[in-house]
C-alpha positions as CSV (number, residue, x, y, z in Angstrom):
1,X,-10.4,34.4,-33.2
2,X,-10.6,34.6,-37.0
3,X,-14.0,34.9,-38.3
4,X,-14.0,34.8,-42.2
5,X,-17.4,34.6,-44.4
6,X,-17.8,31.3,-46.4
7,X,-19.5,32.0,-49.6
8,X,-18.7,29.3,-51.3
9,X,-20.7,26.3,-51.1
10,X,-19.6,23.5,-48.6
11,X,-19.3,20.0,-49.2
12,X,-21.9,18.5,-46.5
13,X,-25.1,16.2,-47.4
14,X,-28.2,16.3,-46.5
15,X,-28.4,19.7,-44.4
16,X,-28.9,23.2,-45.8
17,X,-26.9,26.1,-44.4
18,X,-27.9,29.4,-44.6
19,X,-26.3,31.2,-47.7
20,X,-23.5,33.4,-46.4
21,X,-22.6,31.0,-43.4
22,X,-20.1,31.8,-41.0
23,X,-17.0,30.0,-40.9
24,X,-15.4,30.0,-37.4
25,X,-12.5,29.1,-35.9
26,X,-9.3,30.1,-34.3
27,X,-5.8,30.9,-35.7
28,X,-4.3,27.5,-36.2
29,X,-1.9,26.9,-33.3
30,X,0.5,24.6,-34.7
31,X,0.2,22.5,-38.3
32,X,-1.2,19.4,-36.3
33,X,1.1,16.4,-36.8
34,X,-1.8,13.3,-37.0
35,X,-5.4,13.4,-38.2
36,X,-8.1,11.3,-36.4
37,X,-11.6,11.1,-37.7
38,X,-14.2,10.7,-35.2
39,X,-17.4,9.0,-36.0
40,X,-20.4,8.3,-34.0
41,X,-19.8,5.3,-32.4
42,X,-16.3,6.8,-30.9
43,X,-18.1,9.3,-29.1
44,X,-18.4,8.3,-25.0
45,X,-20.6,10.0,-22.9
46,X,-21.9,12.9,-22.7
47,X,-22.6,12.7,-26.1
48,X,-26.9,13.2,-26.7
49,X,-29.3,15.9,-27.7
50,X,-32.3,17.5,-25.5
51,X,-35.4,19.3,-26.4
52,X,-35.2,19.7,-30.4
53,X,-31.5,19.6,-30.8
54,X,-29.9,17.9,-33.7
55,X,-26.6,15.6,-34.3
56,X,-26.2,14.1,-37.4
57,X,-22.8,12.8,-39.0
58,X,-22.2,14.1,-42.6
59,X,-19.5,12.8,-44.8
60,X,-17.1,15.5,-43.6
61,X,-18.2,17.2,-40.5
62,X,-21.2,16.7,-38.3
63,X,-24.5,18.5,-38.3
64,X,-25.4,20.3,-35.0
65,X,-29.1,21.8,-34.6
66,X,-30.3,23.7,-31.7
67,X,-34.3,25.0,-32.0
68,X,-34.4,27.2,-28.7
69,X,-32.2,28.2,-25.6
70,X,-32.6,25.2,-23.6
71,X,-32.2,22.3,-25.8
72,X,-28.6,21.2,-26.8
73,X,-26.5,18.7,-29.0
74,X,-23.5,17.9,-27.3
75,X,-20.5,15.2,-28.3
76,X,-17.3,13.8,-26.5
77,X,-14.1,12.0,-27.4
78,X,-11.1,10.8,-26.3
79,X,-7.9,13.3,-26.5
80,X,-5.2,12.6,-24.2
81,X,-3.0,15.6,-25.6
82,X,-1.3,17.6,-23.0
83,X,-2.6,20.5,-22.2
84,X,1.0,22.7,-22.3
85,X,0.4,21.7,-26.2
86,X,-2.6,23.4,-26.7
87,X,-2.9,27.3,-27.5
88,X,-6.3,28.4,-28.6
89,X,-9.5,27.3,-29.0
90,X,-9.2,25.7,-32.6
91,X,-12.1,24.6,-34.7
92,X,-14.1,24.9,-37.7
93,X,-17.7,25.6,-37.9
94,X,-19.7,26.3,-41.3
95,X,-23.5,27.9,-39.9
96,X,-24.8,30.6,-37.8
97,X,-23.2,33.0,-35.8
98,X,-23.6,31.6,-32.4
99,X,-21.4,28.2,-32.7
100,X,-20.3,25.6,-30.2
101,X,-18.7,25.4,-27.1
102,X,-15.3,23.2,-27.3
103,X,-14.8,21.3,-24.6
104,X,-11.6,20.5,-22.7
105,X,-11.5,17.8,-19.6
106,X,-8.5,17.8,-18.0
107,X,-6.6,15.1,-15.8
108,X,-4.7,17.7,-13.6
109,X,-2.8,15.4,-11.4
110,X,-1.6,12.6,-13.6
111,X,-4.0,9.9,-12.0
112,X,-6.3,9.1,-15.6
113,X,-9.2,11.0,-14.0
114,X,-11.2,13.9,-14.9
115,X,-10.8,16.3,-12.9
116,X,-12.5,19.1,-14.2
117,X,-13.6,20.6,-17.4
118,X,-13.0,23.8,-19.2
119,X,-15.1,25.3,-22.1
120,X,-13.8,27.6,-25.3
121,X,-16.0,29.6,-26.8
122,X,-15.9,31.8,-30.3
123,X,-16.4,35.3,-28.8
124,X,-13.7,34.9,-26.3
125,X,-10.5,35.5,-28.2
126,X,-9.3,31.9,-28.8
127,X,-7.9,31.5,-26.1
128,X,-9.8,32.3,-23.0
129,X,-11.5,29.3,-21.4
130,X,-13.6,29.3,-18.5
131,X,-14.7,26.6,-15.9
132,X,-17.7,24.5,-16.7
133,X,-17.0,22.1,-14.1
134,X,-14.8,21.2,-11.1
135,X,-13.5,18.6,-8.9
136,X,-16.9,18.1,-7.2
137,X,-18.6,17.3,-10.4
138,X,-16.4,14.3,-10.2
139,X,-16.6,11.8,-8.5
140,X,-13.4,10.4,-9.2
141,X,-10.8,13.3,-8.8
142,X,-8.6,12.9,-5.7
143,X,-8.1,16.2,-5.6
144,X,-9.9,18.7,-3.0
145,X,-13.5,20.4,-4.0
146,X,-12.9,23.7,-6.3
147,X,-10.1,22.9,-7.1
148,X,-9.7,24.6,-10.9
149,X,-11.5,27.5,-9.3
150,X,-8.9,27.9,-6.6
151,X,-6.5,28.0,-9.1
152,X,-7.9,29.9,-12.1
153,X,-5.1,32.6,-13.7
154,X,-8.3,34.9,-13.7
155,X,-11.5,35.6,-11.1
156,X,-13.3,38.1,-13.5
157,X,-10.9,41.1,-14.7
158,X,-8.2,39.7,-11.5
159,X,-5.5,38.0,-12.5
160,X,-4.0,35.4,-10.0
161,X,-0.2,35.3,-9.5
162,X,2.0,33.9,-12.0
163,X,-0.7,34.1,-14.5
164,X,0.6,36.4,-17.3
165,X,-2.1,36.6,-20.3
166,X,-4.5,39.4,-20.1
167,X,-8.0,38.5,-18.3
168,X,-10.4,39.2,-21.1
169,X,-14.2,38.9,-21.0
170,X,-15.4,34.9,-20.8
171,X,-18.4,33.4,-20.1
172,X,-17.7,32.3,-16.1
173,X,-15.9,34.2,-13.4
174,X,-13.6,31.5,-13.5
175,X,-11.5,31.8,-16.7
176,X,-7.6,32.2,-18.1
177,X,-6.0,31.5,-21.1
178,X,-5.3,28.0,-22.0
179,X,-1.5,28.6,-21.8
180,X,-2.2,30.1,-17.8
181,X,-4.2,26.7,-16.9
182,X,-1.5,24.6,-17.8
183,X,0.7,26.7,-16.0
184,X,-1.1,27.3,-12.3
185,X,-2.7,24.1,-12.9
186,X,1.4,22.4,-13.2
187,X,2.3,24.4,-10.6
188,X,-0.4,23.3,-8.1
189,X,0.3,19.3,-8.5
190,X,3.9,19.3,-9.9
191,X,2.4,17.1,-12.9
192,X,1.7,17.6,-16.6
193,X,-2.2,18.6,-16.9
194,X,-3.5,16.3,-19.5
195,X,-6.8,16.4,-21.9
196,X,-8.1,13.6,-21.1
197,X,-11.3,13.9,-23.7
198,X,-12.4,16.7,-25.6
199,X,-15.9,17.6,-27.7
200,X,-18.5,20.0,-28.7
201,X,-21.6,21.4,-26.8
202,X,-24.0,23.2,-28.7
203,X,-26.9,25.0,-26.2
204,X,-27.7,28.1,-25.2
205,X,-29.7,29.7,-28.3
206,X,-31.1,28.4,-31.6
207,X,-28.1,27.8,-34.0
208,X,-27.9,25.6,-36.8
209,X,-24.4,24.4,-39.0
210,X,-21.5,22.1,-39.3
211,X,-18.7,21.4,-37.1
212,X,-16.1,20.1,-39.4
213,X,-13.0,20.0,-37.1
214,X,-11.4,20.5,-33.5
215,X,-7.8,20.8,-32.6
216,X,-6.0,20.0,-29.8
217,X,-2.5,21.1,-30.2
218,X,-0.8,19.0,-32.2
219,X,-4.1,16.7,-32.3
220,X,-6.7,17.3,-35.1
221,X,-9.9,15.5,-35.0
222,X,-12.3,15.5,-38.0
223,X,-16.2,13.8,-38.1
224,X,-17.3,11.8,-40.8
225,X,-19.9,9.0,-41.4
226,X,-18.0,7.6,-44.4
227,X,-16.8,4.0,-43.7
228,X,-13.5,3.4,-43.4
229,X,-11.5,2.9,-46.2
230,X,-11.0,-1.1,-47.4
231,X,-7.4,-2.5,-47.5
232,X,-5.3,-4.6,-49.4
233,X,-2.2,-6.6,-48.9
234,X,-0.2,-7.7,-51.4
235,X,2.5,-10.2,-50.2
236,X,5.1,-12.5,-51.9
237,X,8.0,-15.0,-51.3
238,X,11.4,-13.5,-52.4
239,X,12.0,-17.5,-53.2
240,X,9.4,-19.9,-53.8
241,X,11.4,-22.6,-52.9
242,X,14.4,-22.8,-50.1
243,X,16.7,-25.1,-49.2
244,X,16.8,-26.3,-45.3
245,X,18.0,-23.6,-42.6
246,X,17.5,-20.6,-45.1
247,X,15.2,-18.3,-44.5
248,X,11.9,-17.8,-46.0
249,X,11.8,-14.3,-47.0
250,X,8.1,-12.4,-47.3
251,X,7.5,-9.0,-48.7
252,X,4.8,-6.6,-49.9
253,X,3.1,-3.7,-49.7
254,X,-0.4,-2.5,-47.6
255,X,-2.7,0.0,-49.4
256,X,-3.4,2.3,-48.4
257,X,-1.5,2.2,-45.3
258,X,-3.3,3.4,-42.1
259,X,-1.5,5.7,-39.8
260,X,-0.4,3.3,-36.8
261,X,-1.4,0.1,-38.2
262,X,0.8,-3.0,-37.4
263,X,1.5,-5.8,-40.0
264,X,2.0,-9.5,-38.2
265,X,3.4,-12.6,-40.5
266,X,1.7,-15.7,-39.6
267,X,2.1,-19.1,-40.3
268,X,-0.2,-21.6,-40.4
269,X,1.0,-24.5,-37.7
270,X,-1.0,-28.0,-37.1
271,X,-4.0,-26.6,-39.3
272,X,-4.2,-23.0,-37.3
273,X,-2.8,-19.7,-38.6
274,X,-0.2,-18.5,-35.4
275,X,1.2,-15.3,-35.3
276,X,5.5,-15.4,-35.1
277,X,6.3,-11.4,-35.8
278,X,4.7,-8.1,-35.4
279,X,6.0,-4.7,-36.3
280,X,4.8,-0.7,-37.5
281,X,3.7,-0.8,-40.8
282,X,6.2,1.6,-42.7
283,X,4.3,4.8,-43.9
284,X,4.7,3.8,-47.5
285,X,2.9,0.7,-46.6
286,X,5.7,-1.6,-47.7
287,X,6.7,-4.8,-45.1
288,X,9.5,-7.6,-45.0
289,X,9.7,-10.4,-42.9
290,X,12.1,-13.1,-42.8
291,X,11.4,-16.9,-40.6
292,X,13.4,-20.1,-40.5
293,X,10.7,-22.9,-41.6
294,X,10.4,-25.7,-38.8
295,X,9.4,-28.3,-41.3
296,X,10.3,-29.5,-44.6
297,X,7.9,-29.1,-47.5
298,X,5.3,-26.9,-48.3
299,X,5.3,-24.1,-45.6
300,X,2.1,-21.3,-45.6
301,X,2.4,-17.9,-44.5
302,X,0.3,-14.7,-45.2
303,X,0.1,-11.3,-43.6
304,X,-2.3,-9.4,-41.4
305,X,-2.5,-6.0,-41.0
306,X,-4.7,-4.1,-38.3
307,X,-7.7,-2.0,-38.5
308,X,-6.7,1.8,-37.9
309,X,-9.1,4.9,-37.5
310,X,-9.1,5.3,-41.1
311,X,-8.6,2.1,-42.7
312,X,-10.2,-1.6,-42.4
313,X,-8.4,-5.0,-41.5
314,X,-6.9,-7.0,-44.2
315,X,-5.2,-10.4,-44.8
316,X,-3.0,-11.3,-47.9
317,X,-3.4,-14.4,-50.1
318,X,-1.3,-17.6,-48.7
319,X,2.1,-17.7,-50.0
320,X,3.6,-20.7,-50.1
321,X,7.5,-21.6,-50.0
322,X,8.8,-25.1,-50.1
323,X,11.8,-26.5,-48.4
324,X,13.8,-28.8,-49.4
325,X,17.1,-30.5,-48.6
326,X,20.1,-29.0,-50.0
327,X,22.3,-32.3,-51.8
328,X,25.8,-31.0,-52.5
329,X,27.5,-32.4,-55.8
């Protein structure tokens, strides 16, 4: 794992780090493909603090605070990245030395459940991970009791068959590379080994700094507080006016345009606005949409767009294209 001094100052709010912080975090893995900001109310349990801890979202990162060895601040998220995708332990953290544990629960037979969860820590290499909890711990797994520690690529300095990384120091007897987990863990069910949810644990000594990221694979997950952004949709007729059995022709342009968000064209039909199309909004946030009026007249129509992770929902102005017969000379 890469550890590289931050002297320069960091742009949080409302928390001071100790001049000199540390900035942690592994050797990226991959350039992660999406980026999915996480704020407080997308965490799902466990996500809470105990004796003194501290978890406060900043505009870019959140604030973790532990005041002794027993207290904690601890966050979870949805993932579902498989785990074959993800290398090393990847995050950021601006504070003191000691930093979180990442944590990594994995579906290992394809069922949706948890099976068992595995925990990355800083002074383990970046890769190493080591089991915090197995098939006992829930209730839900369908597969047999110890089941990760039956088949963990290391037992101390052991390595298991068909592991191949190095068994390194970690902080269980039950540890491997991420790479090896994937692999036994495959091996052992004859399915894909998913993260199903992933997240932060901060306990175990006094420590105090800001997690600004976690990867998983080709995954990244950043923490904000900062609202998500407004929207707006700009739509028009290509023709204001059409003649009967043409098509009314809608177009525009959604900014800024939310990774994943979907633009419907509705119309609005005995007084009520009624969806008639759906599709991906296009990443330059521009949309066309073409419907055959049903009546004659004035027909109106606007467009919806979705709320993503990043942006808000947003409705365009009514446009309005009138239909008329077409007389031929």
């Amino acid at each position: 794992m890469t550890h590289v001094i931050k002297r320069t100052a960091v742009a949080v709010t409302a928390v001071a780090v100790a001049a000199g912080g540390v900035l942690l975090g592994a050797p990226a893995q991959a350039v992660p493909t999406s980026t999915t900001q996480i704020r407080s109310g997308d965490l799902i349990a466990p996500s809470d603090t105990a004796d003194g801890g501290v978890q406060q979202f900043l505009h870019q990162g959140v604030h973790l605070r532990t005041v002794n060895n027993t207290g904690y601040a601890r966050g979870t998220f949805a993932v579902g990245v498989p785990l074959a995708q993800v290398a090393t332990v990847d995050f950021t953290w601006y504070g003191t030395d000691f930093s979180p544990g990442i944590k990594y629960y994995v579906d290992a037979d394809a069922d949706g459940k948890i099976d068992g969860e595995l925990r990355g820590e800083d002074v383990y290499g970046g890769k190493d991970v080591w089991l915090n909890g197995d098939t006992q711990d829930y209730p839900a797994s369908a597969l047999p009791d110890n089941y990760f520690a039956d088949h963990a690529p290391c037992t101390g300095a052991t390595q298991a068959p068909g592991a191949t990384d190095p068994c390194g120091s970690s902080g269980a007897s039950k540890h491997g590379s991420l790479a090896d987990w994937a692999k036994l863990l495959q091996a052992a069910t004859g399915k894909a080994p998913v993260v199903v949810n992933g997240g932060w644990s901060l306990t175990g000594a006094a420590a105090d700094g800001v997690l600004i990221q976690i990867t998983y694979g080709p995954e990244q997950f950043v923490f904000t507080d900062l609202a998500k952004a407004k929207v707006t949709v700009d739509a028009t007729a290509k023709k204001a006016q059409i003649n009967r059995g043409q098509k009314a022709r809608i177009q525009g342009h959604v900014e800024p345009a939310g990774t994943g968000a979907k633009v419907s064209l509705e119309a609005k039909i005995k007084g009520k606005w009624t969806v008639l199309k759906t599709k991906v909004l296009a990443a330059n946030g521009n949309f066309k949409f073409g419907d055959k009026p049903a009546k004659m007249g004035v027909n109106r129509y606007r467009v919806q767009v979705t709320e993503t992770n990043a942006t808000m929902s947003a409705k365009s102005k009514t446009v309005k294209v009138r239909v008329i017969r077409h007389h031929r000379r």
